[in-house]
DSSP file (Angstrom, degrees, kcal/mol; ACC not computed):
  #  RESIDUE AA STRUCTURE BP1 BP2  ACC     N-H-->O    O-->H-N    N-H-->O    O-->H-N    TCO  KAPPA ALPHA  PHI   PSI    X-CA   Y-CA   Z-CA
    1    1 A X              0   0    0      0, 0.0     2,-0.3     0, 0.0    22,-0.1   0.000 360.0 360.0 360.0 156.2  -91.8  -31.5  170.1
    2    2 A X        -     0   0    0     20,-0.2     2,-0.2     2,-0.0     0, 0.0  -0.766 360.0-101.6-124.7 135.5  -90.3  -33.8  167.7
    3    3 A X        -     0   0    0     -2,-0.3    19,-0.3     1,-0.1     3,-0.1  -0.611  25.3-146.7 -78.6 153.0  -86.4  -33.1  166.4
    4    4 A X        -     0   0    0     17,-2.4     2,-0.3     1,-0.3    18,-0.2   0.199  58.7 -79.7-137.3 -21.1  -86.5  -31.4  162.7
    5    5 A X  E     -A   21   0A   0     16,-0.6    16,-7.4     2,-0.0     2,-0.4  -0.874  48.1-110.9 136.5-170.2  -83.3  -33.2  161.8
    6    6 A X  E     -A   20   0A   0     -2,-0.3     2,-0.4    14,-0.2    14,-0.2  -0.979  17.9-108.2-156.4 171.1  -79.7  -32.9  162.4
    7    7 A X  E     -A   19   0A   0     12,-3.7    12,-1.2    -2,-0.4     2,-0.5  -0.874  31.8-151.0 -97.2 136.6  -76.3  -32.1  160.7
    8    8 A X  E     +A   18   0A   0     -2,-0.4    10,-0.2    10,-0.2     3,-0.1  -0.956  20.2 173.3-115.6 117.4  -74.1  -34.9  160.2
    9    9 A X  E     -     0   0A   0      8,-0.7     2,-0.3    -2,-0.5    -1,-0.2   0.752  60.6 -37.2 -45.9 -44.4  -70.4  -34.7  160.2
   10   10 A X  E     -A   17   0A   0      7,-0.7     7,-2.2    -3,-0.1     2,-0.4  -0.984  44.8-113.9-179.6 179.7  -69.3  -37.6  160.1
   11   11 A X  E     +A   16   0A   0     -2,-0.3     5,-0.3     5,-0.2     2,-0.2  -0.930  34.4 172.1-128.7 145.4  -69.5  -41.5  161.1
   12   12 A X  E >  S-A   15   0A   0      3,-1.2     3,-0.8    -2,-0.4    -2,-0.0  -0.881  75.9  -6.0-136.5 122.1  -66.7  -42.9  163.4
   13   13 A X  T 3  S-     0   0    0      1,-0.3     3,-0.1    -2,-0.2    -2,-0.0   0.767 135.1 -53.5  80.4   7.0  -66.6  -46.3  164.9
   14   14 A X  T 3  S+     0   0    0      1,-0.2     2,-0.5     0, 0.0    -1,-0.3   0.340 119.1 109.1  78.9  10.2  -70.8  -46.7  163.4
   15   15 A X  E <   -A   12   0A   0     -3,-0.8    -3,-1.2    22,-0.0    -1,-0.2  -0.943  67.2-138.5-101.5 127.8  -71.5  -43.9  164.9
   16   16 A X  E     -A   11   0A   0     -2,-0.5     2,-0.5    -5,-0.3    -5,-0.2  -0.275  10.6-139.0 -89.9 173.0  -72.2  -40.4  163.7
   17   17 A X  E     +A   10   0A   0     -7,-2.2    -7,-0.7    -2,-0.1    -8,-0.7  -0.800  50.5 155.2-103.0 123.8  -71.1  -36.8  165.2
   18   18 A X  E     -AB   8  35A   0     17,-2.1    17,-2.2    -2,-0.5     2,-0.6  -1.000  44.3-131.6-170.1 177.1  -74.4  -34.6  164.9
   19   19 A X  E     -AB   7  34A   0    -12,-1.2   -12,-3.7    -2,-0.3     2,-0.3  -0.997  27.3-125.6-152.5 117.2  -76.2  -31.9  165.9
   20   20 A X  E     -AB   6  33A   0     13,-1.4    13,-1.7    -2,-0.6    12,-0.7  -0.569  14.6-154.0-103.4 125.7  -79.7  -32.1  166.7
   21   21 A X  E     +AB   5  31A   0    -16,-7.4   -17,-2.4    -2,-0.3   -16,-0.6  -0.752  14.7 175.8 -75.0  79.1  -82.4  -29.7  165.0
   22   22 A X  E     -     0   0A   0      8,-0.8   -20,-0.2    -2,-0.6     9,-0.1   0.742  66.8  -5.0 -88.9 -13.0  -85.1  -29.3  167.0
   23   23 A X  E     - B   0  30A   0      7,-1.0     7,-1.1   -20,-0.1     2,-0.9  -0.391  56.9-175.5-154.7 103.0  -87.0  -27.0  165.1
   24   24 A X  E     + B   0  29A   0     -3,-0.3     5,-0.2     5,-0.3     2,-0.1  -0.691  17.7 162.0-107.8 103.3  -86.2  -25.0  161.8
   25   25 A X        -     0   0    0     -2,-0.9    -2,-0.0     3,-0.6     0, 0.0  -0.069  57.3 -65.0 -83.8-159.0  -88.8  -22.2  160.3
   26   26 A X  S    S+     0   0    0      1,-0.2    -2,-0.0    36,-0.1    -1,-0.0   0.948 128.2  11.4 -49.6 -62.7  -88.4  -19.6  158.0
   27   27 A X  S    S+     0   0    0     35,-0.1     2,-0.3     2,-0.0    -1,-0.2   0.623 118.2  42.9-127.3  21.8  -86.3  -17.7  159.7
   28   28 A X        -     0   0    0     34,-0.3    -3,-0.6    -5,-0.1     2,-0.3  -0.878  47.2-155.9-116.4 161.5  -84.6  -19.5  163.1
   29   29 A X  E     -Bc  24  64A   0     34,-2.5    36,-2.2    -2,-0.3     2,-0.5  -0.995  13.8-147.3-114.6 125.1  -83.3  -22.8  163.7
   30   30 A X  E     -Bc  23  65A   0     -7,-1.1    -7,-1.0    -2,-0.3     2,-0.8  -0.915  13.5-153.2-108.5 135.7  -83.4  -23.9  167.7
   31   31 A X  E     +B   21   0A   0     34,-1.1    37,-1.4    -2,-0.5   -10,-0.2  -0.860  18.8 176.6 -89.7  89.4  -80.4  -26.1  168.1
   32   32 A X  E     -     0   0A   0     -2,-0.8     2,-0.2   -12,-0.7   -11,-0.1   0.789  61.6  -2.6 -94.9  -3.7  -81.1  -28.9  171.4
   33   33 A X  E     -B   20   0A   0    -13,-1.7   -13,-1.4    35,-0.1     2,-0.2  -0.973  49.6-151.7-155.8 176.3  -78.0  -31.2  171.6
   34   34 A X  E     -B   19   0A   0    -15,-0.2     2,-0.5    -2,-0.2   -15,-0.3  -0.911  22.8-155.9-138.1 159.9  -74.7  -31.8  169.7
   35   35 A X  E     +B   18   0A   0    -17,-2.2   -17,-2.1    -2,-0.2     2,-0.4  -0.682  21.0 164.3-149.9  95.0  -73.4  -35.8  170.0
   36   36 A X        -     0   0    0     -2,-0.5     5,-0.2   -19,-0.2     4,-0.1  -0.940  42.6-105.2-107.2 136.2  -69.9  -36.3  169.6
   37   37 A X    >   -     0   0    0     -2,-0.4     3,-2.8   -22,-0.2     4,-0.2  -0.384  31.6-112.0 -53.6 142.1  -68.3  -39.8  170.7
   38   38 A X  G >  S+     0   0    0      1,-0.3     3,-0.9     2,-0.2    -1,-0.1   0.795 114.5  62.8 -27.9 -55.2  -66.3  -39.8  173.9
   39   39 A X  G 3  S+     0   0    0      1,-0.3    -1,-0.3     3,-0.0    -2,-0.1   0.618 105.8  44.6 -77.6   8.6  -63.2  -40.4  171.9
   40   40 A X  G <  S+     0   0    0     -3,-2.8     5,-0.4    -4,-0.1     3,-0.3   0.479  77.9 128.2-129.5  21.7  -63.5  -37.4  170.2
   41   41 A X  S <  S+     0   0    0     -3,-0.9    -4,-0.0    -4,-0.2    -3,-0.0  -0.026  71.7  19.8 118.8 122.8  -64.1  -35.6  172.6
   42   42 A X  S    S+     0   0    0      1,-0.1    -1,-0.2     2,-0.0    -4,-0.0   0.715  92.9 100.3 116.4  23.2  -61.9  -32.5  172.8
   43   43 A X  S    S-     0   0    0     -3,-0.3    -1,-0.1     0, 0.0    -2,-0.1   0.284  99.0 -95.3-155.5   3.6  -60.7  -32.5  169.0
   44   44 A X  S  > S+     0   0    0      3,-0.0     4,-3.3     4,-0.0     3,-0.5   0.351  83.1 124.5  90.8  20.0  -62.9  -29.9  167.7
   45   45 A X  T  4 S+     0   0    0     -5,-0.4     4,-0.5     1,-0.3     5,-0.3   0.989  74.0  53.6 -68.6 -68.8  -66.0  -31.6  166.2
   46   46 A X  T  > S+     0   0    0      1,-0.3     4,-0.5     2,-0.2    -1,-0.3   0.530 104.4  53.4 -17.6 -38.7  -68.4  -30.1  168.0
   47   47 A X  H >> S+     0   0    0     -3,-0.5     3,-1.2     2,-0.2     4,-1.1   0.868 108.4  50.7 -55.3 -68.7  -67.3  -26.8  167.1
   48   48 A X  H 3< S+     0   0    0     -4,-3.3     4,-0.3     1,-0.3    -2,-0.2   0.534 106.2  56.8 -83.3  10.6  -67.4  -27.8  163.2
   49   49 A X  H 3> S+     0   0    0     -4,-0.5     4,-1.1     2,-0.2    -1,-0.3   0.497 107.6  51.0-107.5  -1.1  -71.0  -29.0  163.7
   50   50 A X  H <X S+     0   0    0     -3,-1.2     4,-1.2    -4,-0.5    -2,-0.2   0.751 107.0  45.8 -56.6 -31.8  -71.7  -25.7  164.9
   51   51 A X  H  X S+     0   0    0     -4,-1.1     4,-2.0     2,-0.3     5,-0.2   0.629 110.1  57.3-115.6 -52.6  -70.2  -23.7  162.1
   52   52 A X  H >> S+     0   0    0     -5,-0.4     3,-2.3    -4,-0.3     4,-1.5   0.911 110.1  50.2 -27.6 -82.1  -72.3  -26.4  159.9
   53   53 A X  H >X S+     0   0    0     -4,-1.1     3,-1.6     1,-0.4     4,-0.6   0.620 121.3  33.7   0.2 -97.4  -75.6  -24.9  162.2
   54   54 A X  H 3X S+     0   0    0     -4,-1.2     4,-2.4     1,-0.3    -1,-0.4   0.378 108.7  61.3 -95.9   3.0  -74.7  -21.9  161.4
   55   55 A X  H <X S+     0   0    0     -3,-2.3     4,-1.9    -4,-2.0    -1,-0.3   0.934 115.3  43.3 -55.4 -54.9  -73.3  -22.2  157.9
   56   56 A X  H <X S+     0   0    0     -3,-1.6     4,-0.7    -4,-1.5    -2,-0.2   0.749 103.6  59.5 -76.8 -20.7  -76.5  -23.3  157.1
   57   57 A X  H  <>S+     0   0    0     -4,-0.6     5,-2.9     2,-0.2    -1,-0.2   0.829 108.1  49.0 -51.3 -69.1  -78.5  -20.6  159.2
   58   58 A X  H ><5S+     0   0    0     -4,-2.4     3,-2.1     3,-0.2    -2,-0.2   0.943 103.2  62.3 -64.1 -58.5  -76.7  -17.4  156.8
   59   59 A X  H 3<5S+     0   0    0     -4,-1.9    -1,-0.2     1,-0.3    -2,-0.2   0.786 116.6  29.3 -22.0 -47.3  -77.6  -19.4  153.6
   60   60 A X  T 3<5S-     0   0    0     -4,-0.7    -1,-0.3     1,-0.0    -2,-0.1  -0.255 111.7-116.2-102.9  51.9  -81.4  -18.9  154.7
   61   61 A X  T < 5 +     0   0    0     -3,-2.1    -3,-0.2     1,-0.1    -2,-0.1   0.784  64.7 167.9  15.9  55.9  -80.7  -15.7  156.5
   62   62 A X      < -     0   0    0     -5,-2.9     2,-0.4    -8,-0.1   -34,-0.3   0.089  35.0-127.0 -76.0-170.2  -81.8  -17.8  159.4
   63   63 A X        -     0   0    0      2,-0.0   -34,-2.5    23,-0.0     2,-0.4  -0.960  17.7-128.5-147.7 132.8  -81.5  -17.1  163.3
   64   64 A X  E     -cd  29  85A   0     20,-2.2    22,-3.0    -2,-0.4     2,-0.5  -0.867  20.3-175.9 -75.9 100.9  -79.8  -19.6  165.9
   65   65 A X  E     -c   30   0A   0    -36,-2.2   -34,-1.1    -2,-0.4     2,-0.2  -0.874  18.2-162.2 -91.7 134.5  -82.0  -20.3  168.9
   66   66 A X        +     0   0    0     -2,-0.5     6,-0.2    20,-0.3    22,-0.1  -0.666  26.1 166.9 -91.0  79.4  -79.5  -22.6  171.0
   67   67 A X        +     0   0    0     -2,-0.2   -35,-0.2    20,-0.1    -1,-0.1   0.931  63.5  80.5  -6.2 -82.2  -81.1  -24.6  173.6
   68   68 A X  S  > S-     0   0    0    -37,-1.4     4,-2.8     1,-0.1     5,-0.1  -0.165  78.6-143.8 -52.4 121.9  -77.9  -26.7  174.1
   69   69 A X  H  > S+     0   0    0      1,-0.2     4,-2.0     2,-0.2     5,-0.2   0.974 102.1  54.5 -55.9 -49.3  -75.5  -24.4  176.5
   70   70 A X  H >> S+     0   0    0      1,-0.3     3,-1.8     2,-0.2     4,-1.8   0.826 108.5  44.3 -38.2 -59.8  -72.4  -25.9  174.4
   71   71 A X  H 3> S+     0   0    0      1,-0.2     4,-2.1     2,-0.2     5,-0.3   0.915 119.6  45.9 -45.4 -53.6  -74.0  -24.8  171.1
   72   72 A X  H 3< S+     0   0    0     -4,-2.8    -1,-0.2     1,-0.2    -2,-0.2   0.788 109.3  52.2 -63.9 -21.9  -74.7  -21.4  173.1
   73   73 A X  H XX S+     0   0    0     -4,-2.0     4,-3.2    -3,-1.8     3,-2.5   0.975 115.0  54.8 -63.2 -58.9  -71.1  -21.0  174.7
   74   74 A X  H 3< S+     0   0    0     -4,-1.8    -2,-0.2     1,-0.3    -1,-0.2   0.661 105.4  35.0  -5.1 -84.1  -70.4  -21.4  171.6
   75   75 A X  T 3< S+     0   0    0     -4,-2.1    -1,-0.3     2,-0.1    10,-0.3   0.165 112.7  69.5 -87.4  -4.4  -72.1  -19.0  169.2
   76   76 A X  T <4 S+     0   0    0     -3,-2.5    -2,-0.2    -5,-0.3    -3,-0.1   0.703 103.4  38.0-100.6 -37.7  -71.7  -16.2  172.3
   77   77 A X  S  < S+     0   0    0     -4,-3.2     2,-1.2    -5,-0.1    -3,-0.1   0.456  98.6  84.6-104.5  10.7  -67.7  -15.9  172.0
   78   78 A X    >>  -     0   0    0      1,-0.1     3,-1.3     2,-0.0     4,-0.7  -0.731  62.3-160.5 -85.0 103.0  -67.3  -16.0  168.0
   79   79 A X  T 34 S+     0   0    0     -2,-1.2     3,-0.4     1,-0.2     4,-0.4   0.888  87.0  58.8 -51.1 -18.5  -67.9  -12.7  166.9
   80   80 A X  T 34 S+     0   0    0      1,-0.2    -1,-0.2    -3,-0.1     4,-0.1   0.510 103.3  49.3 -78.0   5.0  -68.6  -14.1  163.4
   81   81 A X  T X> S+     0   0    0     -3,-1.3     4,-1.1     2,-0.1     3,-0.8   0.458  80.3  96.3-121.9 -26.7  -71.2  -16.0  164.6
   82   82 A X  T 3< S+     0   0    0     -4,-0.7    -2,-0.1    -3,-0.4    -3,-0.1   0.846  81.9  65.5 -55.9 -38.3  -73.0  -12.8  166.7
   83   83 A X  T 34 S+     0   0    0     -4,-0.4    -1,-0.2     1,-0.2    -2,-0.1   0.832 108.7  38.2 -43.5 -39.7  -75.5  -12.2  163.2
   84   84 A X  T <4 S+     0   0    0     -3,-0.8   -20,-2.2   -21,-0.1     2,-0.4   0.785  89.2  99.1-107.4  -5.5  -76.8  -15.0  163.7
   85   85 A X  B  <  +d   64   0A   0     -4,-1.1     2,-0.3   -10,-0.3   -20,-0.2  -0.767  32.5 179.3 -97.2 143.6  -77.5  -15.9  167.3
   86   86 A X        -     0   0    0    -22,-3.0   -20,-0.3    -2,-0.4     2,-0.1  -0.933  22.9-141.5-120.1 113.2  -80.8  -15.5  169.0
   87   87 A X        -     0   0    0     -2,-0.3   -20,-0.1   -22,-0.2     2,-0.1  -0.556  38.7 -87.8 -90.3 146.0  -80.8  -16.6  172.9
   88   88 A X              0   0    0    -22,-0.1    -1,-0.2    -2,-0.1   -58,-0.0  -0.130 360.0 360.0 -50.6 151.6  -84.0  -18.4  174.0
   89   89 A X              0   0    0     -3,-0.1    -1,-0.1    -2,-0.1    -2,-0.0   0.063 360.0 360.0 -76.9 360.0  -86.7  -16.5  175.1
């Protein structure tokens, strides 16, 4: 399966901070990786391309599949976040 897109935060150093779609239908999104550089590492980026994810997720009254454990650690201790995540099957 072929990745759906991603969210981009931002570019540092040429590279961008993102969060890989791997599939979005009507009404989930499956989230498989997040890619933050090593020097940023620790500094909350990841986090705010989660809260992208799922920013974008309530818009469409979507559902959050996470693949990726971070994403899932993630979306499991926010309570604000509990509407929208859906644990793999």
């Amino acid at each position: 399966m072929k990745t759906a897109g991603y969210f981009i935060l931002g570019v540092w150093m040429n590279r961008m901070q993102k969060c890989f779609i791997l599939s979005a239908k009507k009404k989930e999104i499956v989230i498989k990786h997040t890619e933050v550089n090593e020097e940023l590492e620790g500094k909350g980026i990841g986090k705010e391309l989660v809260k992208a994810a799922v920013d974008y997720a309530k818009s469409g009254k979507m559902k959050v599949i996470p693949l990726c454990s971070f994403v899932g650690s993630i979306l499991s201790k926010e309570p604000a976040y509990q509407g929208v995540l859906k644990m793999p099957e």
